[in-house]
C-alpha positions in Angstrom: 16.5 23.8 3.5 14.6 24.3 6.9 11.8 22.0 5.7 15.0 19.0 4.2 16.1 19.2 8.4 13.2 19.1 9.6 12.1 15.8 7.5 15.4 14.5 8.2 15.0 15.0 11.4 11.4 13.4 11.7 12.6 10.2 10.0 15.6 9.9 12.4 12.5 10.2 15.0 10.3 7.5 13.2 13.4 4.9 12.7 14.6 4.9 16.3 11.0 5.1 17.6 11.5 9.0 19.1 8.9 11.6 19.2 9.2 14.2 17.1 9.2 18.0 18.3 6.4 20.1 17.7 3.8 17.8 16.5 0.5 19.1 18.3 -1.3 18.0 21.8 -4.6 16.8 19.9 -6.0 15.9 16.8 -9.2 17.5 15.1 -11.1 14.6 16.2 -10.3 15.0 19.8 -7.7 12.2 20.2 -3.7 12.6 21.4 -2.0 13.4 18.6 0.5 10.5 19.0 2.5 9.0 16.3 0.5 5.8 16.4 -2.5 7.9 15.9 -0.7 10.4 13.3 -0.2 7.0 11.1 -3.7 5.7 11.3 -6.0 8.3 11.5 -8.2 8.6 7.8 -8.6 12.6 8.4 -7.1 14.6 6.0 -7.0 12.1 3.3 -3.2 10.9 4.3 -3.4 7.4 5.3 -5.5 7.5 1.8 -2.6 9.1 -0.1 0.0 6.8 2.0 -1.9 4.0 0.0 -2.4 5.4 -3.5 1.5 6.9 -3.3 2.9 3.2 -3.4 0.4 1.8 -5.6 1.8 4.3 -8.3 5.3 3.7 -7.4 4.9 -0.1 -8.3 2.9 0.9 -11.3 5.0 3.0 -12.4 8.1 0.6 -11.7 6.0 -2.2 -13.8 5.2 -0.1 -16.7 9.1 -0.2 -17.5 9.4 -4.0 -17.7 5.5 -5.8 -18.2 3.0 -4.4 -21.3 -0.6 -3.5 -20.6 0.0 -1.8 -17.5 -2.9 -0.6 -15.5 -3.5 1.3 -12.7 -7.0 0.8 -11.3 -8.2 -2.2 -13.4 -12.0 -2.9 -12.8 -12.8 -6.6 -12.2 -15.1 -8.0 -14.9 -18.4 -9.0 -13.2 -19.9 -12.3 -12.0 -21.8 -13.8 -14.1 -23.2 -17.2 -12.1 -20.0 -18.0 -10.9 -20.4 -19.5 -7.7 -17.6 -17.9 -4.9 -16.4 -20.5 -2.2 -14.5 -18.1 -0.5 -17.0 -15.7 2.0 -15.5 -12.7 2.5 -14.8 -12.3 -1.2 -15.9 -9.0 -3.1 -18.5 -10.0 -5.2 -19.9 -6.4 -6.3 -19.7 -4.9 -9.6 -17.2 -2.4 -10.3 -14.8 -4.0 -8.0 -11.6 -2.8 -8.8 -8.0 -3.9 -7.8 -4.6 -1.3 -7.3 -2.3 -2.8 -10.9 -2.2 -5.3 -13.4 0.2 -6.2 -15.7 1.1 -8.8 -18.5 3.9 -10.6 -19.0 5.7 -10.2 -14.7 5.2 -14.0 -13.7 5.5 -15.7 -17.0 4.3 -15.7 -20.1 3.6 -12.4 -22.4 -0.6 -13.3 -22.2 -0.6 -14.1 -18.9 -1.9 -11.5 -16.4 -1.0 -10.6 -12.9 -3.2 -8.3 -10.9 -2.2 -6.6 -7.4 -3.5 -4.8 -4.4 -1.6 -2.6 -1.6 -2.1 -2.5 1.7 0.0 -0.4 3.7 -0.7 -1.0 7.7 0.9 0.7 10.7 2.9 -1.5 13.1 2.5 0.4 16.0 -1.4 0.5 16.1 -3.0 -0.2 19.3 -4.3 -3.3 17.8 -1.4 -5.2 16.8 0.7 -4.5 20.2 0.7 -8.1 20.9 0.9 -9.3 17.5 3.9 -10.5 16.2 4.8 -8.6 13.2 5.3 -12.0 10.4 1.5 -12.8 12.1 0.6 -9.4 11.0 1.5 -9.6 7.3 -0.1 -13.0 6.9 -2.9 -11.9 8.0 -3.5 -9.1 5.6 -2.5 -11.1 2.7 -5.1 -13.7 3.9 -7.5 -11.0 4.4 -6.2 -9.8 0.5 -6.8 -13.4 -0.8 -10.3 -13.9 0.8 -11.8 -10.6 -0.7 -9.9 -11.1 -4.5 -7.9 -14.2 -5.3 -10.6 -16.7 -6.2 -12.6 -14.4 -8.1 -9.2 -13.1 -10.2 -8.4 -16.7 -10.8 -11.9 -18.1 -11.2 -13.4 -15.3 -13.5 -10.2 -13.3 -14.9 -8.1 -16.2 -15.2 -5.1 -14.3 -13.7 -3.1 -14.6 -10.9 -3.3 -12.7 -8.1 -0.5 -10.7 -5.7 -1.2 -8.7 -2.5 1.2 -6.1 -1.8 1.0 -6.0 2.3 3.4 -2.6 3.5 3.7 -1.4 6.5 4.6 2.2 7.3 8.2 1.1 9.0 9.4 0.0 5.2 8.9 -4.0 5.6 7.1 -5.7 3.0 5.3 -9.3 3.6 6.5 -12.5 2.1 4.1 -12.1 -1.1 5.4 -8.1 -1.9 9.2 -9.6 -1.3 8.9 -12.2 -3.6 7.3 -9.7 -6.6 10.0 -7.4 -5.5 12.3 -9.7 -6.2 10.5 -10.7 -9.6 10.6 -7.1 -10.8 14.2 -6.6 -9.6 14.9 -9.8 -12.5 12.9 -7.9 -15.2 14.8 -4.1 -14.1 17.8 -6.2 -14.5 17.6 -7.7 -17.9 16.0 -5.1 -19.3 18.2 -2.7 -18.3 21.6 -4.3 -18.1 21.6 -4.0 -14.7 23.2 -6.6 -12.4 20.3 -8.3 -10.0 21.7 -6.5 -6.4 22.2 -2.9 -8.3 17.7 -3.9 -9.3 16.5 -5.0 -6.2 18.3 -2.4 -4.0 17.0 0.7 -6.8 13.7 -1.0 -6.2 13.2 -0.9 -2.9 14.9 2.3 -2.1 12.0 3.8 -4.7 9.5 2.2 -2.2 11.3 3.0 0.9 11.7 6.7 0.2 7.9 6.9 -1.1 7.1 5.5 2.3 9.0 7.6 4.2 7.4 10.9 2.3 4.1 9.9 2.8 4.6 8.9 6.7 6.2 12.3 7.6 3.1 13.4 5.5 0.9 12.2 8.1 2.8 13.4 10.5 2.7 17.0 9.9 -0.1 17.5 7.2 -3.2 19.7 8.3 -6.1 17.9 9.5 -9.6 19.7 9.6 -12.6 18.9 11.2 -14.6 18.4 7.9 -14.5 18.8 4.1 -16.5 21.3 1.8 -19.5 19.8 1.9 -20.0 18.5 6.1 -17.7 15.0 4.9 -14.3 14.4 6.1 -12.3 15.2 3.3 -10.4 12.1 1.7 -9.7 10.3 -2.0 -12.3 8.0 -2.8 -10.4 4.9 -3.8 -8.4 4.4 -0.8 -10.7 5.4 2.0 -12.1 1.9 3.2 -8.6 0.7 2.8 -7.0 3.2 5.1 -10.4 2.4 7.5 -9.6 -1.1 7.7 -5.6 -0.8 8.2 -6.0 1.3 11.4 
């Protein structure tokens, strides 16, 4: 019961922008322990986790309504084709976050995704409006993996740009939206009774995983002299900071 206040109490703190008591003065690697720092810093694995925890709530959410459901998909690899785009990912073993069959149309036709979840309060974007922010990560999304998904899976391809207040950007509203339709039908739901289900499943898994980083324990460095994080996510978390 002591630990339900206190995460109450820290998400009060995050919506209205307070700091939360009792967090400590400094980090393990030697920074403030502020909460811009708290969301953004890769120690501990948690931005990492932040990541992965949302990507398995929107599988999970697409496995009810779309077949063929994924999690983790690798990217099939080049073969000659020649990539316009010059920050895409080219490498073998590429892989994206879902893919599913059957969410924007037809039952054969595939979709593939890829979350980013980015903080909002990061030195960084200060003097970025917030719309400017999501655009760019879904260009950034786009460069690395649309033309090769279209080009060499012949699929579509959705980025799923977060950030750690709860917002979504205009691509993850519109497949939120998408999904709420399938929930809906499939379930006998009306469309509002969907769409709000669906995003209080993301909002909440947000929420856990930002009081996670928070007040998770942060060490100096793993086992084995590395800083201890999941492999998949860890460039992503490195690049949303």
């Amino acid at each position: 019961r002591r630990r339900r206040r206190r995460r109450s109490r820290d998400a009060l703190c995050l919506r209205y922008g307070w700091l939360p008591k009792h967090l400590p003065a400094h980090c393990s690697d030697g920074q403030s322990f502020t909460i811009e720092h708290a969301l953004s810093c890769p120690r501990g694995g948690y931005v990492a986790m932040r990541h992965n925890e949302i990507r398995d709530v929107f599988g999970e959410l697409l496995s009810q309504t779309c077949h063929n459901v994924e999690v983790e998909p690798s990217l099939q690899p080049l073969t000659g084709e020649q990539l316009r785009s010059t920050t895409a990912i080219r490498a073998d073993g590429a892989r994206l976050d879902v893919k599913a069959g059957g969410f924007w149309g037809g039952r054969h036709e595939i979709a593939f995704f890829d979350v980013r979840v980015f903080n909002p309060h990061a030195n960084s974007y200060r003097s970025t409006p917030l719309e400017a922010i999501y655009r760019k990560h879904e260009q950034e999304k786009r460069g690395q993996y649309g033309e090769r998904v279209r080009e060499v899976e012949k699929a579509s391809f959705t980025p799923l740009i977060f950030s750690t207040s709860g917002g979504a950007g205009p691509a993850a509203a519109v497949a939120i939206k998408r999904l709420a339709t399938l929930v809906a039908e499939k379930n006998d739901m009306t469309y509002s009774d969907a769409v709000t289900w669906i995003r209080s499943r993301i909002a909440f898994a947000m929420l856990r995983s930002t009081i996670t980083c928070l007040r998770g324990a942060r060490r100096r460095q793993g086992s084995h002299g590395q800083p201890s994080e999941p492999p998949r996510a860890t460039a992503e978390s490195r690049a949303v900071c």
